[in-house]
Backbone atoms as SQL, in Angstrom:
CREATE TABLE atoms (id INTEGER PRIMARY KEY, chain TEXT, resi INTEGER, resn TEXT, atom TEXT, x REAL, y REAL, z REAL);
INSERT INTO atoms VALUES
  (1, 'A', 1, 'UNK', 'N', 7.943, -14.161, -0.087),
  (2, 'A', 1, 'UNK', 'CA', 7.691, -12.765, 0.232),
  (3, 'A', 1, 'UNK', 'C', 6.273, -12.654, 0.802),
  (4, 'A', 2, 'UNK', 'N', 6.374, -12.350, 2.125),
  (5, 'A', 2, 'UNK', 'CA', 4.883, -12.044, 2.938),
  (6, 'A', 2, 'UNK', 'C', 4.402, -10.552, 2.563),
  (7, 'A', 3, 'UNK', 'N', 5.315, -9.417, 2.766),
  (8, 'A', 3, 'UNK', 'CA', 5.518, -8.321, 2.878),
  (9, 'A', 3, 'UNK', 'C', 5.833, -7.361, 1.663),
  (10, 'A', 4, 'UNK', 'N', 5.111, -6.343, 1.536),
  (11, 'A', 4, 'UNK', 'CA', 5.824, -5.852, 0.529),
  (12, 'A', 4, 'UNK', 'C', 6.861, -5.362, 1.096),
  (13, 'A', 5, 'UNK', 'N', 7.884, -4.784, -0.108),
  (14, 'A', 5, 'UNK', 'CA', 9.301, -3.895, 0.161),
  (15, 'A', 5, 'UNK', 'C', 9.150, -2.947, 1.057),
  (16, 'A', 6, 'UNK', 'N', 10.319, -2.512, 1.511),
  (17, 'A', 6, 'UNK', 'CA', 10.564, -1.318, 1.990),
  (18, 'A', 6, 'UNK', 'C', 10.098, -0.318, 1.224),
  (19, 'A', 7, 'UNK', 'N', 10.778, -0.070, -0.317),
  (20, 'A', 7, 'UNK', 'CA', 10.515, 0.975, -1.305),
  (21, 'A', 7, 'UNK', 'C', 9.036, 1.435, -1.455),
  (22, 'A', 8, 'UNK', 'N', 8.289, -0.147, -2.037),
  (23, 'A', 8, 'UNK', 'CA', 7.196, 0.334, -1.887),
  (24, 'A', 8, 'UNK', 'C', 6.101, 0.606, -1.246),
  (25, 'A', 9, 'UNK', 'N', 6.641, 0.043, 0.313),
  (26, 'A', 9, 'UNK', 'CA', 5.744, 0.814, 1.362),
  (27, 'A', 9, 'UNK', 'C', 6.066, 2.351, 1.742),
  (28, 'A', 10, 'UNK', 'N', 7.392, 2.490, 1.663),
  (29, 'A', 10, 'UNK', 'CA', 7.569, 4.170, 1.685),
  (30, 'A', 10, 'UNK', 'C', 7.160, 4.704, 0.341),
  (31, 'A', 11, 'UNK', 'N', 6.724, 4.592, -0.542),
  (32, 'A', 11, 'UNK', 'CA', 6.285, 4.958, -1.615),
  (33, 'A', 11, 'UNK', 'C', 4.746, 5.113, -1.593),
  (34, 'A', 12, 'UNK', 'N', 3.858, 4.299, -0.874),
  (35, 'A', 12, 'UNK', 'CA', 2.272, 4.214, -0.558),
  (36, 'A', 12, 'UNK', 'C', 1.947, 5.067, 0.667),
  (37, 'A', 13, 'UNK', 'N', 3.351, 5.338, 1.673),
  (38, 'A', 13, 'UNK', 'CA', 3.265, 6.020, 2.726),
  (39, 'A', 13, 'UNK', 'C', 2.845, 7.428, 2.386),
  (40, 'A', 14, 'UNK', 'N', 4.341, 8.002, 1.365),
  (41, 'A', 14, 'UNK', 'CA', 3.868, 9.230, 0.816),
  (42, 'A', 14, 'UNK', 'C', 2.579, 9.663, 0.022),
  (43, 'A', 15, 'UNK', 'N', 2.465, 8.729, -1.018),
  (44, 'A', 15, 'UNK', 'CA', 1.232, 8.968, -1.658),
  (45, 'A', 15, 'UNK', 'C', -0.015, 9.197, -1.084),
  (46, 'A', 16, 'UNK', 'N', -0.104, 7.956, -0.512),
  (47, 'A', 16, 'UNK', 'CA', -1.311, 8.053, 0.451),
  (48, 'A', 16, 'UNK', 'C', -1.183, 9.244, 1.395),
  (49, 'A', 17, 'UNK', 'N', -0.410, 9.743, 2.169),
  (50, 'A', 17, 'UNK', 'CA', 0.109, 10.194, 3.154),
  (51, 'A', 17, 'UNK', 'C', -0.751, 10.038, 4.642),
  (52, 'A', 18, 'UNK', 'N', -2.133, 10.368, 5.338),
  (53, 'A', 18, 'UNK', 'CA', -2.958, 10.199, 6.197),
  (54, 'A', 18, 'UNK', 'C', -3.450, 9.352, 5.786),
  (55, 'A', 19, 'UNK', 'N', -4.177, 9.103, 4.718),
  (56, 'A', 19, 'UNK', 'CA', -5.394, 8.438, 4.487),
  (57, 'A', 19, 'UNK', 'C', -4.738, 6.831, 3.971),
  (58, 'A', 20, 'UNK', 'N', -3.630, 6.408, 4.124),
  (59, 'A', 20, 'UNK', 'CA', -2.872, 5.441, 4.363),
  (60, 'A', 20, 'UNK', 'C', -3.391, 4.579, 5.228),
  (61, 'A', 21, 'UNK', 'N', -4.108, 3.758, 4.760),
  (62, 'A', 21, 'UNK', 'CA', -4.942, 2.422, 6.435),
  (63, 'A', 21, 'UNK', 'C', -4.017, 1.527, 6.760),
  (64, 'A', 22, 'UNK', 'N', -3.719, 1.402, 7.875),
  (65, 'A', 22, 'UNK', 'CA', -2.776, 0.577, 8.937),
  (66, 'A', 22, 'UNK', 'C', -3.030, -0.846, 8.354),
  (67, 'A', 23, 'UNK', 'N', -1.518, -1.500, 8.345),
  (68, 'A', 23, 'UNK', 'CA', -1.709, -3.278, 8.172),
  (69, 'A', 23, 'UNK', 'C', -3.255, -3.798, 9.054),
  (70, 'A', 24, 'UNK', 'N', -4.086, -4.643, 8.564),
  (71, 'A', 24, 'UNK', 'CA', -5.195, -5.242, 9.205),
  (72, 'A', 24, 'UNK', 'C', -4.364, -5.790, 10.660),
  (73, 'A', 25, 'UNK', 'N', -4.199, -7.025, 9.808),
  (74, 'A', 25, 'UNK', 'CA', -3.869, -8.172, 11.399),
  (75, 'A', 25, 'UNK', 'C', -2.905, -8.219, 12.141),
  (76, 'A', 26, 'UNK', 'N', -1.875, -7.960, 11.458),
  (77, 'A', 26, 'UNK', 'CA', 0.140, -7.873, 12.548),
  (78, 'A', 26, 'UNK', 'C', -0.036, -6.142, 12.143),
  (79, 'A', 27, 'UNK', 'N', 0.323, -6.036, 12.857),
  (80, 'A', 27, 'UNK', 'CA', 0.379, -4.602, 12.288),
  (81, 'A', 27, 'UNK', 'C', 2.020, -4.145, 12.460),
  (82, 'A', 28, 'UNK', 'N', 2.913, -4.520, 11.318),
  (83, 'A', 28, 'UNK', 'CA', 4.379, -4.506, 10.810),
  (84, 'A', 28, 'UNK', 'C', 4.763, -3.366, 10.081),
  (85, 'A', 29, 'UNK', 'N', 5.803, -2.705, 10.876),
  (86, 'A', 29, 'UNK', 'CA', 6.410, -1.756, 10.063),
  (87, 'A', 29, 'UNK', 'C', 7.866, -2.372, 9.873),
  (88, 'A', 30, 'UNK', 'N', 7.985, -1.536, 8.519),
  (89, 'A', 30, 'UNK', 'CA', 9.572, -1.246, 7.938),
  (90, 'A', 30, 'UNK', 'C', 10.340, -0.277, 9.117),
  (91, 'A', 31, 'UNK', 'N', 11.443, -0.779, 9.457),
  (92, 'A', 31, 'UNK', 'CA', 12.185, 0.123, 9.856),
  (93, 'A', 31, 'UNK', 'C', 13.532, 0.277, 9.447),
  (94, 'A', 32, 'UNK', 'N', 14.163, 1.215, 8.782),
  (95, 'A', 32, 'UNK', 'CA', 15.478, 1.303, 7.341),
  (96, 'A', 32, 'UNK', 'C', 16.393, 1.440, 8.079),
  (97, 'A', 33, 'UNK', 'N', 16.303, 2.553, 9.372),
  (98, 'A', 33, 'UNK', 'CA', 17.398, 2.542, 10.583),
  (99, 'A', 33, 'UNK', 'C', 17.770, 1.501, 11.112),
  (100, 'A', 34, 'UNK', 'N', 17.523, 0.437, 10.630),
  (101, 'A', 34, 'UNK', 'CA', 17.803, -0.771, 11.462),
  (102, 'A', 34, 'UNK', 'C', 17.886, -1.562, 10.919),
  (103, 'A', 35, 'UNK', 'N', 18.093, -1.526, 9.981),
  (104, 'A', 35, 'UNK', 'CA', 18.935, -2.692, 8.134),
  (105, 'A', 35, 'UNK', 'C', 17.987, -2.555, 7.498),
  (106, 'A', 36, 'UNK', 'N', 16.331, -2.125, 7.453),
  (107, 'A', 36, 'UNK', 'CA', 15.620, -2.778, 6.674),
  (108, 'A', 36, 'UNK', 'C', 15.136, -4.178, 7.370),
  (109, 'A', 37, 'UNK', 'N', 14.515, -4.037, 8.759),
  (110, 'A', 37, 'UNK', 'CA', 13.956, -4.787, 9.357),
  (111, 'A', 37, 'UNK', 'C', 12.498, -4.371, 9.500),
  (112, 'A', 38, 'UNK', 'N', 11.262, -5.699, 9.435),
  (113, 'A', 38, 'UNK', 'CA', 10.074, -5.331, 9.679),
  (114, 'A', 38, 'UNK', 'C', 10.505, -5.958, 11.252),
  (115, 'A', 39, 'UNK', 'N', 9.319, -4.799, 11.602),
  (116, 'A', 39, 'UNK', 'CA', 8.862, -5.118, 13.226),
  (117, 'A', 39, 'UNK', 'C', 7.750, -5.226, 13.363),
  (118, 'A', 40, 'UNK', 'N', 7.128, -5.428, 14.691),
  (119, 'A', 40, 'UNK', 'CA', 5.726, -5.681, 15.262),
  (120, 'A', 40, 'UNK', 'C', 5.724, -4.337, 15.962),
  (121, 'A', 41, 'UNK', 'N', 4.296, -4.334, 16.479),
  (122, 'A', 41, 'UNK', 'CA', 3.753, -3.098, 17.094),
  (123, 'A', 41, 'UNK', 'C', 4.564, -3.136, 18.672),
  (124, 'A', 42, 'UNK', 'N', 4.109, -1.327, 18.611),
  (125, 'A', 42, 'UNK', 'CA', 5.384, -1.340, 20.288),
  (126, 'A', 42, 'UNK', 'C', 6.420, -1.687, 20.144),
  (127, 'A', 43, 'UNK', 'N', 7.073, -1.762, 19.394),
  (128, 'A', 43, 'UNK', 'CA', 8.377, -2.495, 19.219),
  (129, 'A', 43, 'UNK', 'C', 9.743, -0.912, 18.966),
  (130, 'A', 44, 'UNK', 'N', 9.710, -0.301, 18.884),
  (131, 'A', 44, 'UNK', 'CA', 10.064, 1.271, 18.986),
  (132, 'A', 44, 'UNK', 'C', 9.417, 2.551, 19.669),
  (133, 'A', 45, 'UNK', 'N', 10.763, 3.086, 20.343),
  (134, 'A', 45, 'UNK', 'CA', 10.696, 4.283, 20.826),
  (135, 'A', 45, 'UNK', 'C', 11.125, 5.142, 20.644),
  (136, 'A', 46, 'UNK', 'N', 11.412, 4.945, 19.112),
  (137, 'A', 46, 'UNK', 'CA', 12.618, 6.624, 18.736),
  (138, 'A', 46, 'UNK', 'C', 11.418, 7.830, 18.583),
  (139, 'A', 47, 'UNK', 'N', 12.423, 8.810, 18.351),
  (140, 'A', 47, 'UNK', 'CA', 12.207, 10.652, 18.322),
  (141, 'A', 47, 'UNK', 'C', 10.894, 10.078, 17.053),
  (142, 'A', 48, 'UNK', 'N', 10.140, 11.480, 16.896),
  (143, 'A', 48, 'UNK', 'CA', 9.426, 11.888, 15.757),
  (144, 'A', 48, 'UNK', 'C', 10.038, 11.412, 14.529),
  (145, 'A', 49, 'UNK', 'N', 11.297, 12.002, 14.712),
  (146, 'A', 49, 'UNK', 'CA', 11.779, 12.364, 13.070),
  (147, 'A', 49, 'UNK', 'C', 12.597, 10.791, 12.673),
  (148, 'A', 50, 'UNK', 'N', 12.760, 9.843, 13.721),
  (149, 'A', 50, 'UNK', 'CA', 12.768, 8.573, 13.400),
  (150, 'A', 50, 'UNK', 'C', 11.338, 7.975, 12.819),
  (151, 'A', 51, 'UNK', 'N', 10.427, 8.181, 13.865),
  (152, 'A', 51, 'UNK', 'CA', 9.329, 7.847, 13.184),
  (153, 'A', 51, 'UNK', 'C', 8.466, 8.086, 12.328),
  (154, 'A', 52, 'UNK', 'N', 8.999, 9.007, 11.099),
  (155, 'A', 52, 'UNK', 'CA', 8.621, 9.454, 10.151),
  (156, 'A', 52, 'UNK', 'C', 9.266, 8.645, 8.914),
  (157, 'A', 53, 'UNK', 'N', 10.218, 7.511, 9.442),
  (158, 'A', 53, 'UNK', 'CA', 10.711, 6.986, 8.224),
  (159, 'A', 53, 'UNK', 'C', 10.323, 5.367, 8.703),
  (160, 'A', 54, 'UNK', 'N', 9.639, 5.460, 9.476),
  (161, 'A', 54, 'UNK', 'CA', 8.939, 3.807, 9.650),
  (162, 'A', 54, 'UNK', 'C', 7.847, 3.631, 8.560),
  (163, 'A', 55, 'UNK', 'N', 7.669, 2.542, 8.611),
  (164, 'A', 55, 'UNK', 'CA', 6.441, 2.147, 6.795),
  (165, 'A', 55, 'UNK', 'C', 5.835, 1.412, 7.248),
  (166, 'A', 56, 'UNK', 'N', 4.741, 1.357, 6.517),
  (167, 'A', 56, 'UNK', 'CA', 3.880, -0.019, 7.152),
  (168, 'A', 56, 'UNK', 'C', 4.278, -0.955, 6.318),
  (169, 'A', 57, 'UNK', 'N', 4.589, -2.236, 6.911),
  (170, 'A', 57, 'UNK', 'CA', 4.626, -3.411, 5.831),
  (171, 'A', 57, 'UNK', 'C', 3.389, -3.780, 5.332),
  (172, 'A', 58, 'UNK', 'N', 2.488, -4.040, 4.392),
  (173, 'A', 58, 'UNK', 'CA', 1.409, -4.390, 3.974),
  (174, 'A', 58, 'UNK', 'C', 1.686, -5.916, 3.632),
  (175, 'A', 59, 'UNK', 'N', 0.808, -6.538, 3.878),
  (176, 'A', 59, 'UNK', 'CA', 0.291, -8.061, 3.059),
  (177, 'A', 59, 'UNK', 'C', -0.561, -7.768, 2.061),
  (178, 'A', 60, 'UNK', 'N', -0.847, -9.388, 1.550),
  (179, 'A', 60, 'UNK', 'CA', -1.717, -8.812, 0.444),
  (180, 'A', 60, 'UNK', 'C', -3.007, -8.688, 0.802),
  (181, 'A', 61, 'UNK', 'N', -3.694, -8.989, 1.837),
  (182, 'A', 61, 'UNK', 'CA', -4.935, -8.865, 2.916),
  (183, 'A', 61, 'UNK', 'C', -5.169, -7.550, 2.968),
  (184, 'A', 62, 'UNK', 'N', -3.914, -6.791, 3.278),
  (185, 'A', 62, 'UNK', 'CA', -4.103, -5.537, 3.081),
  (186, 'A', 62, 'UNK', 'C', -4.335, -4.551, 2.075),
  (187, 'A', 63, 'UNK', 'N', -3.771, -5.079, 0.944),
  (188, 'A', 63, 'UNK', 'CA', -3.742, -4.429, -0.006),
  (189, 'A', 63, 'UNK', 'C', -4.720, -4.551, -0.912),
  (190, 'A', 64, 'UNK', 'N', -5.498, -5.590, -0.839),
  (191, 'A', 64, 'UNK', 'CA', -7.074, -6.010, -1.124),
  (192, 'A', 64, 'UNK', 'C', -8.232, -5.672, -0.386),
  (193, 'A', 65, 'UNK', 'N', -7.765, -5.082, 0.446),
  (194, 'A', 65, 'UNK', 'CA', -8.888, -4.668, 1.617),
  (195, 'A', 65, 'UNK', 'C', -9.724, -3.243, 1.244),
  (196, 'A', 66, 'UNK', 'N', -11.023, -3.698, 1.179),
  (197, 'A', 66, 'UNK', 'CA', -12.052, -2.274, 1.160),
  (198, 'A', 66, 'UNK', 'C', -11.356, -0.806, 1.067),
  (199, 'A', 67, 'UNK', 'N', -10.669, -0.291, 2.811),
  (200, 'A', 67, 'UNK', 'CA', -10.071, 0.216, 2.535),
  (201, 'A', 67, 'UNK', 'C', -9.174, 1.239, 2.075),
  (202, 'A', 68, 'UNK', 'N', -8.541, -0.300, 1.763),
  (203, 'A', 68, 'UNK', 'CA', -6.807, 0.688, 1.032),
  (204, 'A', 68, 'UNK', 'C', -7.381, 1.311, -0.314),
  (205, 'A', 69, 'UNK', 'N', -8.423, -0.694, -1.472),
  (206, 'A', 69, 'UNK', 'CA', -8.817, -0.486, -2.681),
  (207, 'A', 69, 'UNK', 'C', -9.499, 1.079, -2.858),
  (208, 'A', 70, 'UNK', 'N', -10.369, 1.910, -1.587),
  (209, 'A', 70, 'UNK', 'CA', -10.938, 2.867, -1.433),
  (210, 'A', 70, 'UNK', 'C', -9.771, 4.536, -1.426),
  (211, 'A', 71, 'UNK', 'N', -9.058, 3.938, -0.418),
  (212, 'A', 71, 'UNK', 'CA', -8.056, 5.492, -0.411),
  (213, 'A', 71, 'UNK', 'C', -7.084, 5.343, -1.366),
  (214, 'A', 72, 'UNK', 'N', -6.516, 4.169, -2.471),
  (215, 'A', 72, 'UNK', 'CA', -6.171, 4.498, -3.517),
  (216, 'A', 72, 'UNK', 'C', -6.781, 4.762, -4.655),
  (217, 'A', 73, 'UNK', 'N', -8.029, 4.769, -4.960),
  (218, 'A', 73, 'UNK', 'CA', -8.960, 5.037, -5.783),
  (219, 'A', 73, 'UNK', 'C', -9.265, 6.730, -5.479),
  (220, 'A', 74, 'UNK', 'N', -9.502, 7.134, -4.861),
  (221, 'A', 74, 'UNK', 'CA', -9.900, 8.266, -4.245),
  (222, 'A', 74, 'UNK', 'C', -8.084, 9.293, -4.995),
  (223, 'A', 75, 'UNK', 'N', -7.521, 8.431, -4.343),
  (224, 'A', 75, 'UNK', 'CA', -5.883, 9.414, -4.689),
  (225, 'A', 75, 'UNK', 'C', -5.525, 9.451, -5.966),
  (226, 'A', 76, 'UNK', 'N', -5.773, 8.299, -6.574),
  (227, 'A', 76, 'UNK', 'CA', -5.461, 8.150, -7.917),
  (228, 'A', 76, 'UNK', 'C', -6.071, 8.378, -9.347),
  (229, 'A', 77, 'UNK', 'N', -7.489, 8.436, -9.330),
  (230, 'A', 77, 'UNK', 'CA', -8.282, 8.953, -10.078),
  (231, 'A', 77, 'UNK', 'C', -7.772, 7.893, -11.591),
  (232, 'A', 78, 'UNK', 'N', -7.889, 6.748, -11.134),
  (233, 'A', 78, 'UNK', 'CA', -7.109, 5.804, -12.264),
  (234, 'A', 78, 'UNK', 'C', -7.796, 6.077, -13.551),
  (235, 'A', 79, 'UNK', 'N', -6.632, 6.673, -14.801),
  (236, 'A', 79, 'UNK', 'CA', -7.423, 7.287, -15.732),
  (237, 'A', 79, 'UNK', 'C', -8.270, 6.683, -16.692),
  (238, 'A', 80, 'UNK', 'N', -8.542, 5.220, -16.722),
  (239, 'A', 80, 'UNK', 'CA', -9.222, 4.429, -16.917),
  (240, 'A', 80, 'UNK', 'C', -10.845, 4.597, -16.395),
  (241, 'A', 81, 'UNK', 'N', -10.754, 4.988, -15.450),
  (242, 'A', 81, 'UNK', 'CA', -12.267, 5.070, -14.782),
  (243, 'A', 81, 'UNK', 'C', -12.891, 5.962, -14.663),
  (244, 'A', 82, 'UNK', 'N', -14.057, 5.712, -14.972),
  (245, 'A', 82, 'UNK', 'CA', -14.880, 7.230, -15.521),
  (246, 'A', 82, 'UNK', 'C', -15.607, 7.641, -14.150),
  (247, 'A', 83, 'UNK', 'N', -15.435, 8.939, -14.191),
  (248, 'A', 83, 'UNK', 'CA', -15.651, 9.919, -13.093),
  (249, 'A', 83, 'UNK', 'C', -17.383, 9.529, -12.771),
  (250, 'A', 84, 'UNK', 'N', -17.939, 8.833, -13.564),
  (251, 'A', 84, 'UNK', 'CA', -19.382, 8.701, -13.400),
  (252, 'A', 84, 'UNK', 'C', -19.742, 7.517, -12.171),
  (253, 'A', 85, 'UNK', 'N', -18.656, 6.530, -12.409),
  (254, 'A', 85, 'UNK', 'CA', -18.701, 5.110, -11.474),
  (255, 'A', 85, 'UNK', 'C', -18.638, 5.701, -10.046),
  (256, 'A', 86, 'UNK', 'N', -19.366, 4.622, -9.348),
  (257, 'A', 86, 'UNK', 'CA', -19.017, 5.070, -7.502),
  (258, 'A', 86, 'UNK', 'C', -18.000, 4.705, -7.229),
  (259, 'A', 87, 'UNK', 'N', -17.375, 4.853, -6.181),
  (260, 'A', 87, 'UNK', 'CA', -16.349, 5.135, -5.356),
  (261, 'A', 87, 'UNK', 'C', -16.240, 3.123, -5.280),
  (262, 'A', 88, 'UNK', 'N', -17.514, 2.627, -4.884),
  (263, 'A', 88, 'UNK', 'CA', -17.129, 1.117, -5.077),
  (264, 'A', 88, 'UNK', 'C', -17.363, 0.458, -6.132),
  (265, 'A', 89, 'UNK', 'N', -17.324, 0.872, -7.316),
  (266, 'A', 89, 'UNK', 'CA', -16.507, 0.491, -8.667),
  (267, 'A', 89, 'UNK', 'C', -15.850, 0.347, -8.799),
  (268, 'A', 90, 'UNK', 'N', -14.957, 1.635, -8.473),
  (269, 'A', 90, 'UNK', 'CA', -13.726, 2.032, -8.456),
  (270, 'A', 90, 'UNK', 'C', -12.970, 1.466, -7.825),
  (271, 'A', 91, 'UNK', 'N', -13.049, 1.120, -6.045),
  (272, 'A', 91, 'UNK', 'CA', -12.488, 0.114, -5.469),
  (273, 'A', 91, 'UNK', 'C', -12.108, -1.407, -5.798),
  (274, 'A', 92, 'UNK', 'N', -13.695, -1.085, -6.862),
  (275, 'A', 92, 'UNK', 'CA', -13.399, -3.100, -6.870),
  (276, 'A', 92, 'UNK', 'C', -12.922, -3.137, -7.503),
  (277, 'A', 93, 'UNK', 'N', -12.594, -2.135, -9.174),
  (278, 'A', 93, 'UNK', 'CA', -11.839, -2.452, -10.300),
  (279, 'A', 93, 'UNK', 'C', -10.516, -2.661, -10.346),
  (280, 'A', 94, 'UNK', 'N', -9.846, -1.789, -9.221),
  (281, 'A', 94, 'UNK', 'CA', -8.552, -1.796, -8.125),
  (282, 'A', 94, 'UNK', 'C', -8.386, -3.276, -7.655),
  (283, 'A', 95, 'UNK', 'N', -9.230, -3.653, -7.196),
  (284, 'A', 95, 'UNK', 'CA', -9.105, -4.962, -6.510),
  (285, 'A', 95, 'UNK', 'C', -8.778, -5.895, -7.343),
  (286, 'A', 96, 'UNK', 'N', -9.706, -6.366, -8.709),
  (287, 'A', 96, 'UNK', 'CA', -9.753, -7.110, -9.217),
  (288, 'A', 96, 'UNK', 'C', -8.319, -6.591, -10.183),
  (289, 'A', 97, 'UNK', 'N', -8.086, -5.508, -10.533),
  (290, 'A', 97, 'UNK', 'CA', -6.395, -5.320, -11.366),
  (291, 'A', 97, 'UNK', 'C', -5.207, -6.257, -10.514),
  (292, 'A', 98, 'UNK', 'N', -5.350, -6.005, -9.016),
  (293, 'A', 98, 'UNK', 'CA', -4.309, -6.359, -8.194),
  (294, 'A', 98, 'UNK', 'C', -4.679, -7.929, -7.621),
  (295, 'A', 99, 'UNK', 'N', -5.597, -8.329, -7.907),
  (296, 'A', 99, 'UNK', 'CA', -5.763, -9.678, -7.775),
  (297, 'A', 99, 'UNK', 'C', -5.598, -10.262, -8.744),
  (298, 'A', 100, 'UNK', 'N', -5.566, -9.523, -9.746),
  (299, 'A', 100, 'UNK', 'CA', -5.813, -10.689, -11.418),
  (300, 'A', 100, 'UNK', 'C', -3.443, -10.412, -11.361),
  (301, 'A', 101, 'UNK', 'N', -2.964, -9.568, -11.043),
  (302, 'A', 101, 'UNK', 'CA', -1.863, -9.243, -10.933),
  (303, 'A', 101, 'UNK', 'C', -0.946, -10.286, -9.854),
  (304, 'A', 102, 'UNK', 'N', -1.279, -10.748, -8.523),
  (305, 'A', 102, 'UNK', 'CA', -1.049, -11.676, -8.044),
  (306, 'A', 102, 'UNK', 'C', -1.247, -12.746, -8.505),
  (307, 'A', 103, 'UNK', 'N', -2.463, -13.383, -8.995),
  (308, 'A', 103, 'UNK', 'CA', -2.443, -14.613, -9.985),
  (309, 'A', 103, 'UNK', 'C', -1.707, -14.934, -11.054),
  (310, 'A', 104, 'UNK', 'N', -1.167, -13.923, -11.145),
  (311, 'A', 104, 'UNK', 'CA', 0.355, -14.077, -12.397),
  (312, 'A', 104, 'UNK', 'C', 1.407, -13.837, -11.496),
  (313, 'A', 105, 'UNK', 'N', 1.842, -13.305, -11.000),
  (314, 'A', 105, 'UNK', 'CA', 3.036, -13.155, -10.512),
  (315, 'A', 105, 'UNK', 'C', 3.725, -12.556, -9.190),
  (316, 'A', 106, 'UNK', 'N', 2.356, -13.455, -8.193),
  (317, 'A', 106, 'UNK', 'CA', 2.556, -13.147, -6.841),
  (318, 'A', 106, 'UNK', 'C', 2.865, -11.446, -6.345),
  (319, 'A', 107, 'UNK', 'N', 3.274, -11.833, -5.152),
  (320, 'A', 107, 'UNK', 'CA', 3.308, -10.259, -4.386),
  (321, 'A', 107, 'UNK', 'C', 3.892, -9.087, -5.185),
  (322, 'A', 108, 'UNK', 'N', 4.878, -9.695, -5.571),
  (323, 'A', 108, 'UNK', 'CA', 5.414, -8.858, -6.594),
  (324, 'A', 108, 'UNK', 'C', 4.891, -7.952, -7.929),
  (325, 'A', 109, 'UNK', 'N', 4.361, -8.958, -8.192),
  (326, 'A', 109, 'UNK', 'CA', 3.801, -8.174, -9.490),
  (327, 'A', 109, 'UNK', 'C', 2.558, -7.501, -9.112),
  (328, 'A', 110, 'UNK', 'N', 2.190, -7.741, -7.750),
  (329, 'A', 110, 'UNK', 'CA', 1.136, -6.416, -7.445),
  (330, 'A', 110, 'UNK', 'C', 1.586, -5.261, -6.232),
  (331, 'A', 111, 'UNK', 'N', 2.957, -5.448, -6.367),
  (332, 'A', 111, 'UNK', 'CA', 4.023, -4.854, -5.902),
  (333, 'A', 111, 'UNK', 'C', 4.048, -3.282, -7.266),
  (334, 'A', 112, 'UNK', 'N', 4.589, -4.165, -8.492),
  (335, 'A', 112, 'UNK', 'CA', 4.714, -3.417, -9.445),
  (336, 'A', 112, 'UNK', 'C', 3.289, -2.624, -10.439),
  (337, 'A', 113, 'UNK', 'N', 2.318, -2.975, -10.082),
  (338, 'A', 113, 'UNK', 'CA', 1.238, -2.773, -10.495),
  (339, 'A', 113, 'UNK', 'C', 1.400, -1.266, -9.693),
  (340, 'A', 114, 'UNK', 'N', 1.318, -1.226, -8.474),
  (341, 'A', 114, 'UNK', 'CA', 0.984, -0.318, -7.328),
  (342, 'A', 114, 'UNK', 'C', 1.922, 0.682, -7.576),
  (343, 'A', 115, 'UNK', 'N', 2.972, 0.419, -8.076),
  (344, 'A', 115, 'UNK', 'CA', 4.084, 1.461, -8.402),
  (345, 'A', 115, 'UNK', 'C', 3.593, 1.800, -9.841),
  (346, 'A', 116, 'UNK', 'N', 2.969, 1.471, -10.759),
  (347, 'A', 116, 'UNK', 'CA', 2.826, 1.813, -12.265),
  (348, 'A', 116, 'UNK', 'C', 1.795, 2.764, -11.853),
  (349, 'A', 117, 'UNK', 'N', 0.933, 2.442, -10.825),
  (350, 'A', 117, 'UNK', 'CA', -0.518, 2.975, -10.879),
  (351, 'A', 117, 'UNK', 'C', -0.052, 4.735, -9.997),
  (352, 'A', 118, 'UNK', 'N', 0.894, 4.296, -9.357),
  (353, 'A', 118, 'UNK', 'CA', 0.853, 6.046, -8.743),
  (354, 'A', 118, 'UNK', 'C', 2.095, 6.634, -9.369),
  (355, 'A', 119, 'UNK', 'N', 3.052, 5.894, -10.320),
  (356, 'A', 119, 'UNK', 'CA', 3.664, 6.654, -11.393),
  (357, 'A', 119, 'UNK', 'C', 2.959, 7.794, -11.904),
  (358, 'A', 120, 'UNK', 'N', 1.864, 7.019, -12.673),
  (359, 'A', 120, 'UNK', 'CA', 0.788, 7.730, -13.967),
  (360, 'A', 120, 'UNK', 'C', 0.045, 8.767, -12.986),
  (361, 'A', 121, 'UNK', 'N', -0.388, 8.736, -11.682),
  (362, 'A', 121, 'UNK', 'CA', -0.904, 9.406, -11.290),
  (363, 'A', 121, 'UNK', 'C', -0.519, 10.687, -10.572),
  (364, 'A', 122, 'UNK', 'N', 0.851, 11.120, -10.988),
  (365, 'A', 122, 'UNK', 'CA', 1.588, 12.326, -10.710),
  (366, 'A', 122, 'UNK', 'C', 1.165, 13.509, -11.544);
C-alpha cells in the first residue's frame, strides 16, 4: 500500500475541506467513478460535480509533511494538547503520533490513527 484509501482520503477531504494541502510529489487522485482508480494529474475532464468526488491520494510524505501535520492540528484541536503550545508543537506531536504509528503497523495504522483523530474531533 503506497496510497492511502479511498475512504480515508474522502474523509481528510471533508474535514480538512480548503485547507487540505495537495499530494507533494505525484500529485494522485482517487477517482470512485471509475472503480476506485488513483490517477495522475490532468488526467480528467469531467463536470464540477464529478470533480467534487475526486480525493487526493496521500503518501506517507504527505501525511508527515509540515503542512498537512499543521492544517490538521489547527482543525483538530487534539484534546491532548494544551492550547498554550505553538502551532509547531502541535504539528510535531502529530507527526511523531503518526510516525511512531507507521513503525508499528505501516500505512495503515496511520491510516487508522487519522480516522480516530477526526472521529474525537467532531
Amino acid at each position: 500500500m503506497t496510497h492511502t484509501n479511498y475512504e480515508v482520503s474522502k474523509r481528510l477531504k471533508e474535514f480538512l475541506g480548503g485547507n487540505a494541502p495537495e499530494p507533494m510529489l505525484k500529485h494522485y487522485y482517487w477517482k470512485p467513478y471509475s472503480g476506485y482508480k488513483i490517477f495522475g494529474p490532468h488526467t480528467y475532464n469531467e463536470s464540477e460535480a464529478d470533480r467534487e468526488q475526486v480525493c487526493p491520494a496521500y503518501q506517507l510524505h504527505d501525511l508527515l509533511s509540515k503542512p498537512f501535520c499543521e492544517a490538521m492540528a489547527k482543525k483538530i484541536g487534539y484534546p491532548t494538547l494544551s492550547m498554550n503550545w505553538s502551532m509547531r508543537t502541535k504539528s510535531s506531536y502529530l507527526h511523531t503520533i503518526w510516525s511512531n504509528a507507521y513503525f508499528k503497523g505501516g500505512l495503515p495504522a496511520v491510516e487508522k490513527a487519522l480516522m480516530e483523530m477526526m472521529k474525537e474531533a467532531k
